[in-house]
N, C-alpha and C positions, 0 to 999 in steps of 0.2 A: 092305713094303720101307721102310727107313730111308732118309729126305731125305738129298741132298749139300746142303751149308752151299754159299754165295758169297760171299764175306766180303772186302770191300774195305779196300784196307791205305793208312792215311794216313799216311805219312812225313813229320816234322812236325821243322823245324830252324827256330831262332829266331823261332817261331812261325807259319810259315811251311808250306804243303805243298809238300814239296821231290819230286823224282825224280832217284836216278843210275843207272850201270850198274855191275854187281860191286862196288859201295859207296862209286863214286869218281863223281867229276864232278857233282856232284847241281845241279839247278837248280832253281829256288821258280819253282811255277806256279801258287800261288793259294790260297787261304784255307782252311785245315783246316773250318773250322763248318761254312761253307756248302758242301763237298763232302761230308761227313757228313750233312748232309741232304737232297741230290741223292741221294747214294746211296739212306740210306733211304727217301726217297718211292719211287725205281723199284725197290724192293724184296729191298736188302740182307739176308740173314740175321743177318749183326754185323758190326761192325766194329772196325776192329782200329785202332789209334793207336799209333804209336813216335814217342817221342823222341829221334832216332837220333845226338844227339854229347851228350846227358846223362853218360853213362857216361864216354866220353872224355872229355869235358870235367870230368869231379867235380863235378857241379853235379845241384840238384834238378831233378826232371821239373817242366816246366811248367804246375802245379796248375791257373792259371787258364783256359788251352785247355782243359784236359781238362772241367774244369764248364761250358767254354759248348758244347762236344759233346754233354755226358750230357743237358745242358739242352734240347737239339735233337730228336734222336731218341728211338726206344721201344725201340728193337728191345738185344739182348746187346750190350755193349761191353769190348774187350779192353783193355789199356792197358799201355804198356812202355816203358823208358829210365830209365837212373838210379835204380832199383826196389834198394836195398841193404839193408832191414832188413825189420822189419812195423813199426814206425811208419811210414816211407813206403807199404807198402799198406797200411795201413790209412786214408791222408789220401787215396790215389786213390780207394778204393775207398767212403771219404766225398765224394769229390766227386762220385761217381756209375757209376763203371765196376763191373761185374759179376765183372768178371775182372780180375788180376794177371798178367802177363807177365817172368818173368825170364830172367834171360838171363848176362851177364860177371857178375853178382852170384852167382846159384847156383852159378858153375861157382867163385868161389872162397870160395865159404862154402855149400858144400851146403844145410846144416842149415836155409838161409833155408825151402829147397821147404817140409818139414815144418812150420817153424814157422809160416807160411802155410799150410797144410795144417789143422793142427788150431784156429787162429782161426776161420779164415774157410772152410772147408772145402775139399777136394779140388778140385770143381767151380771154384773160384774161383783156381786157380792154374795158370797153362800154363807151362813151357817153352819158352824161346825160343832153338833151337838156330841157330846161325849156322855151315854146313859145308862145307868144301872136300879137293876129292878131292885124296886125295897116294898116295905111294907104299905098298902093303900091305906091314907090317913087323910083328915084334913090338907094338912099340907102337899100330900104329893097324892091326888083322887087318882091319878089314872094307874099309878103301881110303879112310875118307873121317875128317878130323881137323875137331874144334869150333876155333873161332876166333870170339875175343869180342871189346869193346871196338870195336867199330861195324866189325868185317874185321879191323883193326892189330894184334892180340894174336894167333901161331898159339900152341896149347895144349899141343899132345900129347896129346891126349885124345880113344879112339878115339870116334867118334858113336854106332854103335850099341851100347858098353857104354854111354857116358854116359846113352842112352835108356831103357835099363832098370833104371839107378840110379837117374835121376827119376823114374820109375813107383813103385821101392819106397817111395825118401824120400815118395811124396804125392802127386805133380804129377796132376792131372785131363785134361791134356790136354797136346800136343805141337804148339810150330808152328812145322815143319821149314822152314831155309830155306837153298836149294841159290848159296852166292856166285857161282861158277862161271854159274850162269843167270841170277842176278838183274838183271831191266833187259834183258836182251837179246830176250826176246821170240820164241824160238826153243823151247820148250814146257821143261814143266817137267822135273829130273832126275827121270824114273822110274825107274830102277837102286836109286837114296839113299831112292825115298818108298817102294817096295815092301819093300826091307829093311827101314826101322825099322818099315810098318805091319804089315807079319807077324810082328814080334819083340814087339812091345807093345799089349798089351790095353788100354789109354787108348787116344781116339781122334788121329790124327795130321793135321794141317791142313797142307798142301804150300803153296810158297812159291817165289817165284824163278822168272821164265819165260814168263811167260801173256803171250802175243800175239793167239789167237784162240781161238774155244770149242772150237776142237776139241783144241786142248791139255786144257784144259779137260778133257775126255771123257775122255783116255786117262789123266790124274792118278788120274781116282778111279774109273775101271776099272782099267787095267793098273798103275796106280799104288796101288791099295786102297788111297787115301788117304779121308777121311769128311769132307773141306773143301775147296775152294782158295781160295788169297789172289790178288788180282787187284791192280794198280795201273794201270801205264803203260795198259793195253787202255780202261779206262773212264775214266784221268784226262786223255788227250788227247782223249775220247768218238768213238774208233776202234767203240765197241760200249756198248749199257746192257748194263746188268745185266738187264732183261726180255730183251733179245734173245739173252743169254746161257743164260740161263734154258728160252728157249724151243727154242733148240738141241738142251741136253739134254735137253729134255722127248722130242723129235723121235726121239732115240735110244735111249727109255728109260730115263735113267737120271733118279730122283726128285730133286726140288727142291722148295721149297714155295713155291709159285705163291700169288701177293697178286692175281688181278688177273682 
């Protein structure tokens, strides 16, 4: 049986690890490193790092957080915001992140996934969808529209084509994140994770939602998602990551156990 990943997501504003709800309100609760390696000690699978008003802002991701992170931990590192070319992944991915994260940048210049893609291979590249449910139309058939630019941007671009275009261009990986749930802590959209995860053979990391493990449970069961991103649950330490862990141990479903 294949591990589910637990992958804790640092929201990181003017250096800062910040938290909002649906992408608004955010408030700085404390120091991106040293929560990077709380997690990892209680036994993170990876972690994921945003720069989340880089892109609104036009301005470069914050190179020096990200190397005192990579500096931190052992474990996979994700890293995203402000990510426009492959010179910039290529300076994250020197300072130490495993992975590339893109996001308002792929969606207007595709071509970045691939070119990312065959640098630095597959594996090293995810998808950062940002999706909000709207009206099923022509334009957007499966119900739910990407939206970039940290929420501010709607696109018109349905999510689950866009899913399967990044799979062709390159993308290694996908990580889905539902605005609609983000922050609120009422479990994740599993409607949005089970359609893209049955649509694309890359694996899909859910986002947006986690309140308790038992969200958790049903993401990457009924959700056939192969990750979840956690924030609010472990950044208020409402829960570790071990007791999260242990939950879904409790129910079956596989995790990789440190401990």
């Amino acid at each position: 049986m294949i591990s589910k990943r637990i992958i804790p997501c640092l929201d990181v504003r003017d250096g800062k690890l910040t938290k909002g709800i649906k992408f608004k309100g955010n408030i700085d609760i404390g120091d991106p490193v040293e929560a990077a390696r709380e997690y990892y000690e209680q036994g993170a699978d990876e972690i994921v790092f945003y720069d989340i008003t880089a892109s609104s802002d036009k301005r470069d991701i914050m190179i020096d957080v990200v190397r005192r992170v990579a500096e931190t931990i052992f474990i996979p590192f994700s890293v995203g915001g402000g990510i426009r070319n492959l010179d910039d992944m290529r300076r994250v991915i020197g300072a130490g992140a495993e992975k590339v994260s893109v996001n308002s940048a792929a969606v207007m210049e595709p071509a970045i996934i691939s070119q990312g893609a065959r640098a630095f291979g597959s594996q090293c590249v995810v998808l950062g969808m940002d999706v909000k449910k709207t009206a099923v139309s022509n334009q957007t058939p499966s119900g739910y529209e990407i939206v970039i630019e940290g929420g501010r941007t709607f696109t018109g671009i349905d999510a689950l084509w866009w899913a399967g275009e990044a799979q062709r261009l390159g993308a290694g990986e996908i990580c889905l994140n539902s605005i609609d749930a983000d922050g609120v802590q009422n479990g994740y959209e599993l409607d949005l994770t089970a359609l893209i995860s049955e649509n694309v053979r890359i694996p899909v990391i859910a986002s947006g939602g986690a309140g308790k493990p038992a969200h958790l449970a049903d993401v990457l069961t009924k959700g056939r998602a192969d990750a979840a991103l956690i924030a609010s649950m472990v950044h208020y330490r409402t829960y570790t990551i071990r007791q999260i862990k242990q939950y879904l141990s409790d129910r079956n479903i596989a995790t990789r156990m440190f401990w």
